[in-house]
C-alpha positions in Angstrom: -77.8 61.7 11.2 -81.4 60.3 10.2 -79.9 56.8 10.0 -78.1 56.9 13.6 -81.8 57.9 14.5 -83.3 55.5 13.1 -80.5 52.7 14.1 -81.7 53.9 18.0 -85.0 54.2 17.7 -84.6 49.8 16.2 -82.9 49.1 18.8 -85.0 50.6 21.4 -87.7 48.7 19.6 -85.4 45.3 19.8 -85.0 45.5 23.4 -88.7 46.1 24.3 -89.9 43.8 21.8 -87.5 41.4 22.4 -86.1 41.4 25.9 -88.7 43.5 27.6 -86.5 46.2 28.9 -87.7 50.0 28.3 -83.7 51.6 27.5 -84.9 55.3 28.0 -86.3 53.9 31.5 -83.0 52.3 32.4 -81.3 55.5 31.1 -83.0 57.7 33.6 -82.5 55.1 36.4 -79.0 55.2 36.0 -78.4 59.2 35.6 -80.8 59.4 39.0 -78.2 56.9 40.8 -75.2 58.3 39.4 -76.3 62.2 40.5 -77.6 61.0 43.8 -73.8 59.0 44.6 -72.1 62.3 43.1 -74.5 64.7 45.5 -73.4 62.1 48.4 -69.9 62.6 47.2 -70.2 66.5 47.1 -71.5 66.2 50.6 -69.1 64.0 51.8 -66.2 66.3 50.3 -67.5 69.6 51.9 -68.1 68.1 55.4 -64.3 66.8 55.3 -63.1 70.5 53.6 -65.1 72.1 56.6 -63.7 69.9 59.1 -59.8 70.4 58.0 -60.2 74.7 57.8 -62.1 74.6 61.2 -60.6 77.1 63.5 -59.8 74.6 66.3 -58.1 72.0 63.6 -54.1 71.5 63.7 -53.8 72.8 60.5 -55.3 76.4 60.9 -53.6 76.4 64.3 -50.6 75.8 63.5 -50.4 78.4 60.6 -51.3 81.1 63.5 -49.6 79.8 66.8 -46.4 77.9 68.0 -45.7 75.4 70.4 -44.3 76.3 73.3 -41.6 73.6 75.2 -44.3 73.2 78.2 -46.7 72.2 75.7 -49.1 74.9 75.3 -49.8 77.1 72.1 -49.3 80.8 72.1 -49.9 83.5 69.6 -47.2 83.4 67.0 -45.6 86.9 67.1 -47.6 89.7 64.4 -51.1 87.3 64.9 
C-alpha cells in the first residue's frame, strides 16, 4: 500500500514537474463536469417521466377511458 502511494504521489510530481499539469486539479474538473451532465441528465429524465404520467397524456388516459366510434373518450365502466 505505501508503494502504490508513493508510485502516485511520483507521478503527480512527473506531470507537474514535467508537463505542467496539476492531476488532482484535472481530477476535480472532471468529477464537476461529469456530476453537472449527470444532474442535466436526472433533470432531463424527470421532466420526460412527468410528461408521460401527466393526467392529460395518452397513456394515463387510455388506462381510465375508451374510445368511443364518434371519436370522443368516455369513462371506462367501474372509473
Amino acid at each position: 500500500m505505501v508503494r502504490l502511494t508513493m508510485d502516485r504521489e511520483r507521478m503527480k510530481y512527473l506531470f507537474r514537474e514535467i508537463l505542467g499539469v496539476d492531476v488532482d486539479d484535472v481530477v476535480r474538473k472532471v468529477v464537476a463536469t461529469i456530476a453537472v451532465e449527470r444532474a442535466k441528465q436526472v433533470q432531463q429524465n424527470t421532466k420526460d417521466w412527468k410528461s408521460r404520467r401527466s393526467p392529460w397524456s395518452a397513456r394515463s388516459r387510455c388506462s381510465r377511458t375508451r374510445k368511443t366510434g364518434s371519436g370522443t373518450w368516455k369513462p371506462r365502466a367501474g372509473s
